[in-house]
LOFI-410121 format. One record per residue (C-alpha): x, y, z. Coordinates in steps of 0.05 Angstrom, whole numbers, plus 5000, padded with zeros to 4 digits. Layout:
# LOFI-410121
XYZ/...
This chain:
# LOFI-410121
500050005000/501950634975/505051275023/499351895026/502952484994/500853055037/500253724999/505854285026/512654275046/514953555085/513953485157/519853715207/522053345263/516453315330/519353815381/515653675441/517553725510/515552965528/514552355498/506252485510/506753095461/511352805404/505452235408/500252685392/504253155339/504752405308/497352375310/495453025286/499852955226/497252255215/490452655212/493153175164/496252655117/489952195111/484852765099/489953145045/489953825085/496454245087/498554755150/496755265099/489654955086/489154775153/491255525174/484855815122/479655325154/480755575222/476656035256/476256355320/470755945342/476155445353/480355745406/478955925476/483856575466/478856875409/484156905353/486856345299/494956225309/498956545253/502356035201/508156065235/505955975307/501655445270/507555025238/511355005317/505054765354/504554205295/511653935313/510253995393/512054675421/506854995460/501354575433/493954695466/489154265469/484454655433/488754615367/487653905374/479854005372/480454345319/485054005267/480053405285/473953835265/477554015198/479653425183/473453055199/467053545184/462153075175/464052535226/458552385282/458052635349/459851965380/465751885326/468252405339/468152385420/471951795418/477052065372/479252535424/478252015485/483651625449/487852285451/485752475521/490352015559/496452275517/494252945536/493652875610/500552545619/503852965588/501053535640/500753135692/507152665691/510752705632/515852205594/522052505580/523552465517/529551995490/536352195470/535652045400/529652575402/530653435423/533753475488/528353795543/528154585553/534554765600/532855105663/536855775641/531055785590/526055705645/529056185691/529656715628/521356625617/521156835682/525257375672/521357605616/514157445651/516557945701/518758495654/512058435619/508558485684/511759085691/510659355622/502959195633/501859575693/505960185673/502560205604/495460095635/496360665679/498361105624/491960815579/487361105639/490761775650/489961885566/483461585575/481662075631/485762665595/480762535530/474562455572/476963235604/478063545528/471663235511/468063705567/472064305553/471264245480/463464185495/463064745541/467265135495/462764925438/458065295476/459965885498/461766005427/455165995400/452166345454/458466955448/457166955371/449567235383/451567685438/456768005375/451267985332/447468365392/451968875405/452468995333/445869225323/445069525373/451270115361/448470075288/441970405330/445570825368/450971085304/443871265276/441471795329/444972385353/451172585391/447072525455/448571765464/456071885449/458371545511/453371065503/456470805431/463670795455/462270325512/458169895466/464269975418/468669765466/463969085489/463968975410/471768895414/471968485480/465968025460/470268005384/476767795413/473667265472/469966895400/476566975365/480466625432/473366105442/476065865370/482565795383/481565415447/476164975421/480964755371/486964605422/482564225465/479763805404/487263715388/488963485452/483063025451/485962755388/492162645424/490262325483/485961945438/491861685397/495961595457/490061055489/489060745424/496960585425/496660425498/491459855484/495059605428/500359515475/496259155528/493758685480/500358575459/503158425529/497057955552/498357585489/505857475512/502857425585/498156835548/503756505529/507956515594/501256315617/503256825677/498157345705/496458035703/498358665747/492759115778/491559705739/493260275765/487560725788/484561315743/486362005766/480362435788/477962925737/476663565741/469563915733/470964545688/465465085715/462565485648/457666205652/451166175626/448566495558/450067175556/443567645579/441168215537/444968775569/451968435559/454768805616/462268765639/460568185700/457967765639/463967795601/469067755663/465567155677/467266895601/474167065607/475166695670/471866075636/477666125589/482466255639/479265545670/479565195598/487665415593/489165045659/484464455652/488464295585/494864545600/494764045661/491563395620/496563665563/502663555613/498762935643/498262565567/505762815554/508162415618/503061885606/506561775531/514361835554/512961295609/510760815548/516761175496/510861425449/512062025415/507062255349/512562305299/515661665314/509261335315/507261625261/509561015215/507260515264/501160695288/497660045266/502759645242/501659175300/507758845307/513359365331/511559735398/516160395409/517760385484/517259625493/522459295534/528158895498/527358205540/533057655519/531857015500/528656635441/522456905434/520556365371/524455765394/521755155432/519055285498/517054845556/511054655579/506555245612/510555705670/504855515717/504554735706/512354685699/516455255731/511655355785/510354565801/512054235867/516253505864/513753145920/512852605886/520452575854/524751935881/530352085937/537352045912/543652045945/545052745935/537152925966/540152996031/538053696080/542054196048/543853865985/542354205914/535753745898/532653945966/533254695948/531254665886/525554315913/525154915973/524655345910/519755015870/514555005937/516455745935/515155895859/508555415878/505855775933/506456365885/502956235826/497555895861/496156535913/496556935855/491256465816/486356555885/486557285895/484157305816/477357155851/472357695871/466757275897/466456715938/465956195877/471656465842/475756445901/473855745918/474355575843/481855905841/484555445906/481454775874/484754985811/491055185836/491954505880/489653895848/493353645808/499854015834/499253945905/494253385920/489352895877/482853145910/479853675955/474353915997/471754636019/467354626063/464455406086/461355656143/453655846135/452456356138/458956676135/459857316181/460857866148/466058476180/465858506262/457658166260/456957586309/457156956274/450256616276/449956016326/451155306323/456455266280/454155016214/458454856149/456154736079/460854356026/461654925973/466854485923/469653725909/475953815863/478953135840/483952905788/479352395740/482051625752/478251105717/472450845749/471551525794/467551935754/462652565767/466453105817/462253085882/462152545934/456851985949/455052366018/457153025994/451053395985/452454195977/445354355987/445854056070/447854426121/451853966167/452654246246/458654176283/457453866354/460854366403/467753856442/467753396374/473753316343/472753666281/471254286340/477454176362/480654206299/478154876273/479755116340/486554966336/487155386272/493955106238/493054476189/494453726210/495653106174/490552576171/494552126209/494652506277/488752276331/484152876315/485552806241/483852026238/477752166285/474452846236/476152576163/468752166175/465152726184/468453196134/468452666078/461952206094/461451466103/461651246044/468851576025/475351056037/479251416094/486251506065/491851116091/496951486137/499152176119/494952346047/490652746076/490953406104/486053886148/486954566139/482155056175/480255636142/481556296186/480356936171/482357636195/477957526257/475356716267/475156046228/471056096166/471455386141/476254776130/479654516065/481453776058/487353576011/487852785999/493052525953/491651745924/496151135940/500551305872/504051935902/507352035964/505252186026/504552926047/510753176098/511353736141/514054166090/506954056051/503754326121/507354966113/504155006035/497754816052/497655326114/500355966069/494255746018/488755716066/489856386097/491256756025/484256476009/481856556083/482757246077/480757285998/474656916016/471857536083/474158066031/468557835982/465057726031/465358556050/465058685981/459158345965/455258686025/458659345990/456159245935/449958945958/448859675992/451560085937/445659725888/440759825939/441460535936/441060605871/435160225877/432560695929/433261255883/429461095832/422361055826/420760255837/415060405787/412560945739/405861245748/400561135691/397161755689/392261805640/393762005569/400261715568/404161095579/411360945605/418460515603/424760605628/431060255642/436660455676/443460005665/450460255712/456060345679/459959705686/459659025735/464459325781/460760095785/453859925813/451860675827/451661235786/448961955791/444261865726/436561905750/429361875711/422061985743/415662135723/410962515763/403662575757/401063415755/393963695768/390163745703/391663025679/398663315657/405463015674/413163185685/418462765653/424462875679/431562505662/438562765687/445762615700/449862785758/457162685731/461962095761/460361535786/461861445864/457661425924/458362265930/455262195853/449561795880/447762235944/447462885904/444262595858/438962375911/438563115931/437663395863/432962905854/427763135912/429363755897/425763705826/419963135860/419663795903/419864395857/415764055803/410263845851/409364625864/406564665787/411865075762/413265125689/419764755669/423965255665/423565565727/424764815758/432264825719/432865565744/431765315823/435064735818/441765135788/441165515849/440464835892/446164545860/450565125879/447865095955/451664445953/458464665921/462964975881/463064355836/456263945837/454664095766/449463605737/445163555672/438063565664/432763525623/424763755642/418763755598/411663735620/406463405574/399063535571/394463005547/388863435532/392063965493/396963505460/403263885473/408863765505/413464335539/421564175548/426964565586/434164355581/440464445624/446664115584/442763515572/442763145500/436363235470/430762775457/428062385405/421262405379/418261845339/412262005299/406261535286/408561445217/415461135235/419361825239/423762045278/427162695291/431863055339/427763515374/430664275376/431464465450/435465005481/442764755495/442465095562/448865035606/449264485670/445564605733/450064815786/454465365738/449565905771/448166535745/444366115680/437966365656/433965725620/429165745559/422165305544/419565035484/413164835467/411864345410/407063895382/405463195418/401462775367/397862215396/400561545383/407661905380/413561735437/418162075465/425561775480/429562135537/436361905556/443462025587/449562125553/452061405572/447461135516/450061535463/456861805482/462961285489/470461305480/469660995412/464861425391/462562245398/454962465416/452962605360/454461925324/450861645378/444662015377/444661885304/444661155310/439961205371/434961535314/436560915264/435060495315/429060735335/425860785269/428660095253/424459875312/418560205286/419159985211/419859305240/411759355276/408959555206/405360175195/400160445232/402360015299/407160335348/412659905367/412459665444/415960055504/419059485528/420859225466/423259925439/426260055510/430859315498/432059515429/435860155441/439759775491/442459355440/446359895406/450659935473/457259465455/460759095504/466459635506/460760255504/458860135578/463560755601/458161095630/451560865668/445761065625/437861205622/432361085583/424961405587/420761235538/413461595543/407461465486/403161995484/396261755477/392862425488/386162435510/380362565454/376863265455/369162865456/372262495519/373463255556/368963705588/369664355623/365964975647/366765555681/363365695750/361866355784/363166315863/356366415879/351665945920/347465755860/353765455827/353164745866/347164665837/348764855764/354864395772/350363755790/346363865727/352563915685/355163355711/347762875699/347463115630/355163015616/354862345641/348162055609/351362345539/356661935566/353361335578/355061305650/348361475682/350160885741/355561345765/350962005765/348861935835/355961855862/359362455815/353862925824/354262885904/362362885899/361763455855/356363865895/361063735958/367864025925/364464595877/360364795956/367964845996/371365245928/364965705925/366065905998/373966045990/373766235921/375067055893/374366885820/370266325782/371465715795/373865085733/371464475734/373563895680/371063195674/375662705635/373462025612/379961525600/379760925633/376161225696/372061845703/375962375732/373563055756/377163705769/375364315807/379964985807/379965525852/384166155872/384765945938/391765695970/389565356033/387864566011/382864316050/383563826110/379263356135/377263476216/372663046260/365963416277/362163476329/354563186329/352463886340/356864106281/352764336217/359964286175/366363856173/364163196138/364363386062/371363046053/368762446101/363962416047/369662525987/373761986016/368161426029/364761535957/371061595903/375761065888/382161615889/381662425909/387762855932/389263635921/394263985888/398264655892/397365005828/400565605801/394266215829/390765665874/389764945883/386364415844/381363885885/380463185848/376762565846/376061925805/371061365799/372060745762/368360575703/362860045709/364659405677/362759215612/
């Protein structure tokens, strides 16, 4: 029988570190050979799909793991799928099983190979991957920090250049101002001479501040560029470093933290008079801008020398993707062979190796093996503190111990676990959170026969396992207290090891004992020694203490999202007219609080306030302000005021609390009878309307500057509010990220929106909820750098046959008049069953306003989905209900208000007060 001829150059000697591998390269290629596939083919047929890392190996890398040098398991999935696509799912299982063994040994305890075949990786080579792991440790941190100062450097340009954006516009009218009005005064006589030079002279100033707004606006959009291109390089260089990291199979460095930005404080639009104060206070907003970017300019500068990036050299290089400026030099062979992975083979313990003459105390063998325990005890701390709950942190000490240290272990955890200084609940109960073990033939699944995680097992107060954890420091399973607790911990129906392969290892943390960790090793391997006492002791307490940090943290964080909850409304209102969404999402897992708020609040006259806004950062100070701000609009907008005089209180609110609690905000107030909606706006992006027909459009609202700059005078609109039309309200977090500007965003927040709508058809409004998801979904993974909101409110407006109103004179005959309006109303109505009720409701309310009342009196029925009637007055003082006397003759109308109508309150309006009621329809 023939020899396959395999397309592509001729195989190259296996490479492998150990017997195992050079047995698998030998099977792969065997693979290769008998389906006709070359590397290169291979290489094309290879997708991402197929590796845990995300990204297929270059042909190079490709052609080394093929003959043995840092082959992954994964590439041997893969070369079977290609070579074998339409195999069965059974086939192909077994395919690998037969591989598995191979693949196992040679992690676990590999052959070395022979000295016909490559000699095995010398330890200088070992020792200079460390080196290198180190260096690139050190690269990572120091070029992570300088990604979040650039980061934090763009994010401050961004502001200034917005602020500045501005300012210009609103110092361009005010020239435009001032130049009519010394046209005016050129045109009259010599009288107003004085008069024209000042204004000639506030021409100049107002002039020269747009000519240095322009100038400034352009540095700081330079020096966003800049600190843009300096992050962009800074992340090319962290994925090149965790790729090398990958490799070394080492681990990462904290990144360093972000520095705190600074809030740039910007005037108001200019007022009509354009006096001196208003443009002294422009000139010190550009003195403000200088420093702001001369400081992130000198930040980005230092942030680029510590990674040796400079823009000319990079100018070449900016995406070539191979050659980092800056990068440290590190010896060694970078594309040789390399051992097995740093953490399975520098890092490893040898327990297990035989004693040799030379293995005496003292010798060379014993501290190398003093040094490996060392370099073990390392990597595996460093693999538990990756953990930030208590699953990963369990997860992280299984990991890091079997196989290396022992062939199985148990963690059992107290429950429940005190958190901080709290006094740990009583008896003492444990609960088995994880069963690691190293898979042996004929012991399959991972948990024990009488190791049931969902029991809670007590521990009998003067038992030995008691005594155990009360003696903090581990044992072996050979001592009397050891031998007389391994039951217990590891149920009946688990074979007690022989002698010393087993080890008890209380878990303490910074205050008691927390839990207890069992290592066993099988009758293959030695037993554990003192010296492995000393191991298991230093990894207990790293994840001891690991474990009561999450612990805090998750009651942190538990807090910090229960504020946020707090916060926020828990539901919307559905007044009538109108119907509401919302979502809010923080900014990231690790930021669960946020200063961005939404509410809706119901008004007298069916009307209701929609207000969104953003307090900027994202810290516990964010989130109380916010809270503040927050009442203070519930507060301000229950008084009935129109929306602009809300943002103008609120500015003056914001700068009760400081010098630098600056927040955006966004008010509008829509009325379901009229159909129109009013909107103020302080800084905030502005909404987006979508018509009934599947249109939608950015509405035109006043920029307005923050709340909190003071001194700000804010403008209204009124618009338009078909029914069957909704409104979208939302934070800058939704359409503003460091990958893209605002105004990108809002444009594919529009696309979106009426993609959602063409999607529903004409004629058929697309779903809140659904619409609310759907605008979510444009929000990447690496978009989340703000926490965002979304208010979505459908105006449904409220027909003009389903309204009725008159007016009243405050006279006593008017009670009377207003029970026949209201029995006519309702029998045209169709709701003659509810006459009785309304007409004594009404005749109570429209008898209390006429005896208070000044001028004539309103009074409004609505029909929606319950009747609801409204009575004005000009009267401040709300009525209260009192208890009367028998001999009273007055005091039980509201006795009467309360026991008839399904809902009533009162209401502070702007001139008076507004008294209501509503009665549910009858069914049917």
């Amino acid at each position: 029988m023939g020899t396959l001829k395999r397309p592509g150059r001729p195989w190259a000697p296996a490479r492998g570190s150990c017997k195992e591998i050079n047995d698998l390269v030998h099977a792969l290629r065997t693979w290769l050979d008998t389906s006709n596939v070359s590397v290169a083919q291979l290489r094309d047929r290879l997708t991402a799909e197929h590796f845990r890392t995300g990204a297929v190996p270059d042909l190079r890398k490709l052609r080394e793991q093929l003959s043995g040098v840092a082959l992954t398991w994964d590439l041997v999935e893969a070369v079977a799928d290609v070579c074998f696509p339409d195999e069965s799912g059974p086939r192909a299982a077994e395919r690998l099983e037969q591989l598995q063994p191979l693949w196992s040994a040679a992690q676990t305890a590999p052959t070395p190979v022979t000295a016909d075949g490559n000699p095995s990786v010398p330890a200088h080579e070992l020792v200079e991957a460390q080196q290198r792991t180190i260096a690139a440790l050190e690269d990572l941190n120091r070029v992570r920090q300088a990604f979040e100062v650039s980061e934090q450097a763009r994010q401050q340009a961004l502001q200034v250049a917005t602020v500045l954006f501005a300012l210009l516009g609103q110092t361009q009218a005010q020239v435009a101002t001032l130049t009519r009005r010394l046209d005016a005064l050129r045109g009259v006589d010599d009288s107003f001479l004085v008069d024209v030079e000042m204004a000639e002279h506030r021409l100049e100033r107002a002039v020269r501040q747009s000519e240095d707004l322009r100038s400034q606006l352009g540095r700081a959009e330079a020096e966003r560029d800049t600190a843009q291109r300096v992050a962009d390089h800074a992340a090319r260089r962290i994925k090149a470093l965790e790729d090398e990291l990958r490799e070394l199979r080492s681990v990462s460095a904290p990144v360093g933290q972000p520095r705190s930005g600074t809030a740039l404080q910007i005037p108001g639009p200019l007022t009509g008079t354009a006096d001196d104060a208003a443009l002294d206070q422009v000139d010190a907003t550009l003195r403000k801008a200088r420093d702001v970017l001369d400081r992130e300019h000198e930040a980005v500068q230092e942030a680029a020398e510590d990674m040796g990036w400079s823009k000319s050299r990079n100018a070449g290089t900016e995406h070539a993707g191979s050659v980092f400026p800056g990068q440290a030099v590190r010896g060694g062979n970078h594309h040789g062979p390399r051992s097995a992975p740093i953490d399975d083979e520098l890092f490893r313990t040898t327990p297990n190796n035989p004693m040799t003459s030379g293995d005496g105390p003292g010798s060379e063998v014993e501290l190398r093996r003093a040094d490996d325990s060392m370099r073990f005890v390392g990597a595996a701390t460093r693999r538990i503190a990756r953990g930030m709950d208590l699953d990963e942190i369990v997860l992280g000490l299984c990991r890091a111990t079997v196989p290396s240290f022992s062939d199985e272990i148990f963690v059992y955890l107290r429950d429940p676990l005190p958190v901080g200084d709290e006094r740990p609940a009583s008896p003492f109960m444990l609960r088995l959170r994880r069963v690691d073990r190293l898979r042996q033939e004929g012991r399959g699944g991972h948990l024990a026969p009488d190791a049931d995680p969902a029991v809670l097992r007590p521990v009998p107060p003067g038992s030995a396992l008691a005594e155990v954890l009360r003696g903090v420091r581990p044992l072996l399973g050979g001592s009397a207290a050891g031998r007389d607790a391994l039951p217990w911990l590891l149920g009946a129906d688990h074979p007690l090891p022989d002698g010393h392969r087993a080890i008890l290892a209380p878990l303490r943390g910074r205050r008691r004992v927390i839990g207890v960790a069992v290592f066993l090793r099988g009758n293959e391997r030695s037993s554990f020694d003192p010296n492995d006492l000393l191991v298991a002791a230093q990894l207990v307490t790293h994840a001891a203490l690991s474990l009561d940090k999450a612990v805090l943290y998750g009651r942190e964080a538990y807090i910090a999202g229960e504020l946020q909850r707090a916060m926020l409304p828990s539901s919307l209102p559905q007044p009538p007219g109108v119907r509401l969404a919302s979502r809010y999402l923080p900014a990231a897992e690790t930021a669960r609080i946020g200063g961005d708020w939404y509410d809706a609040i119901p008004l007298p006259g069916s009307r209701v306030a929609l207000v969104v806004g953003d307090v900027m950062g994202h810290s516990m100070t964010s989130a109380a302000i916010m809270g503040q701000l927050h009442t203070t609009v519930q507060t301000l907008v229950g008084l009935d005021l129109p929306p602009q005089e809300v943002l103008r209180r609120l500015d003056r609110q914001a700068r009760r609390l400081g010098d630098d609690r600056m927040a955006t905000c966004q008010c509008a107030v829509y009325d379901p009878v009229a159909h129109r909606i009013t909107i103020a706006n302080a800084g905030h992006p502005p909404p987006v309307l979508l018509h009934p027909g599947g249109r939608a459009e950015v509405l035109r609202v006043p920029a307005g500057a923050p709340v909190g700059v003071g001194g700000v005078d804010f403008e209204a609109v009124e618009l338009d509010a078909p029914a069957g039309a909704t409104l979208i309200q939302y934070t800058d977090g939704l359409v503003e990220s460091r990958l893209r500007d605002i105004w990108m965003g809002i444009e594919q927040l529009t696309e979106r929106v009426m993609a959602a709508a063409r999607l529903t058809g004409a004629g058929h409004a697309p779903s809140l909820e659904a619409l609310c998801d759907d605008v979510l979904h444009m929000v990447g993974p690496g978009d989340r750098d703000d926490d965002m909101v979304i208010l979505a409110t459908r105006f449904d407006g409220i027909a003009p046959s389903d309204v009725a109103h008159w007016s009243l004179e405050p006279v006593h005959e008017s009670p009377g008049r207003a029970r026949r309006l209201v029995r006519r109303t309702l029998a045209n109505w169709g709701l003659e069953e509810l006459s009785d009720s309304a007409e004594l409701l009404v005749s109570e309310i429209v008898t209390n306003a006429v005896r208070y009342a000044e001028r004539p009196v309103s009074m409004r029925l609505l029909r929606t989905d319950s009747l609801r009637c409204e009575v004005g007055d000009d009267s401040t003082q709300l009525p209260r209900g009192r208890w009367a006397r028998p001999t009273d003759e007055t005091g039980r109308g509201l006795h009467v208000v309360g026991a008839l109508a399904q809902r009533w309150g009162a209401s502070d309006v702007s001139g008076g007060k507004v008294v209501w009621f509503e009665l549910d329809l009858p069914r049917g």
